[in-house]
N, C-alpha and C positions, 0 to 999 in steps of 0.2 A: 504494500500500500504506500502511495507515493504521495508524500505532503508538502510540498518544499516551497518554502513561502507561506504557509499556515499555520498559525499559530490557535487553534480552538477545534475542534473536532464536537462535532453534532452525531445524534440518532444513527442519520446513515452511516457516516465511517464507523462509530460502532459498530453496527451488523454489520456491513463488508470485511472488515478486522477479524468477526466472531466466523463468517463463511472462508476464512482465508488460513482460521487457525484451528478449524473445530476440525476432530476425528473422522474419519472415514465411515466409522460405521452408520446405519441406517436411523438409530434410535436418537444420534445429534442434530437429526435434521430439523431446522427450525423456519416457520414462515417469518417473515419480514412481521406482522401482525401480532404473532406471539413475543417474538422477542420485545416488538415494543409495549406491551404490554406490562410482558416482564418487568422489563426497564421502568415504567411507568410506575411498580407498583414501590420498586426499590425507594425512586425517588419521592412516592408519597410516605414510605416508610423512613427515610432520613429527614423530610420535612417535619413529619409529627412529633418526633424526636426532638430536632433542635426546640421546636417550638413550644415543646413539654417541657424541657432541660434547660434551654438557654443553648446550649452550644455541642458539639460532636468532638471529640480530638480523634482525630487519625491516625492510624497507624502508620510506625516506618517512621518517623518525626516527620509526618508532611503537615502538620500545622493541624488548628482546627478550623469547623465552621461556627459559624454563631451568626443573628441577625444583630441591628444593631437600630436603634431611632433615630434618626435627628428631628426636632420639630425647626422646623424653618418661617418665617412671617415675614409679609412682604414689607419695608418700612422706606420710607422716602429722606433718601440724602442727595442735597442738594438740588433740589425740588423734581430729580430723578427716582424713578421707582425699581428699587434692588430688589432682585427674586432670583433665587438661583436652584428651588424646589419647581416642579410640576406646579404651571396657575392651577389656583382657587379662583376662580371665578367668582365666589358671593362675597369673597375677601376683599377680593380687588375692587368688586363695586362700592365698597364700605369705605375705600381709603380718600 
C-alpha cells in the first residue's frame, strides 16, 4: 500500500491494508460493510469510554486521548468582533 505524500489514513486504506495483510484462508474473508461496521463499533466503544472516564492512555507510550472544552464568547476589540469558535448566531445578534 502506497502513501507517499499522506499523512492521515481513512476507513478505506484501513480495509485495503486488512485485504492486503489478512490470511489466505476462507473464514478471513471480510465484506467492505462488515468491516466497517466492525470498525464503527470499536470507535463507539473508545468514545463511550473516554467520555465515561475523561481520557484513554495507550499503549506502547503512544500518549493518551481525552476531550477537552474551551468555552469561547465573541467580544469586541477595537470596535472589531473577535471569534475564533464556530458562530453562534443568537450571540452575535445580542452583541
Amino acid at each position: 500500500m502506497s502513501r507517499a505524500g499522506k499523512n492521515s489514513f481513512k476507513r478505506n486504506d484501513y480495509y485495503t491494508y486488512y485485504r492486503c495483510i489478512k490470511p489466505l484462508h476462507d473464514s478471513y474473508n471480510m465484506d467492505k460493510n462488515k468491516y466497517f461496521s466492525i470498525l464503527n463499533d470499536i470507535f463507539d466503544g473508545l468514545f463511550d469510554v473516554i467520555v465515561a472516564e475523561g481520557s484513554i492512555d495507550l499503549p506502547y507510550r503512544l500518549g493518551s486521548l481525552f476531550l477537552r472544552r474551551i468555552e469561547t464568547k465573541p467580544k469586541m476589540v477595537d470596535g472589531k468582533m473577535v471569534y475564533v469558535a464556530p458562530v453562534d448566531w443568537e450571540k452575535t445578534k445580542n452583541l
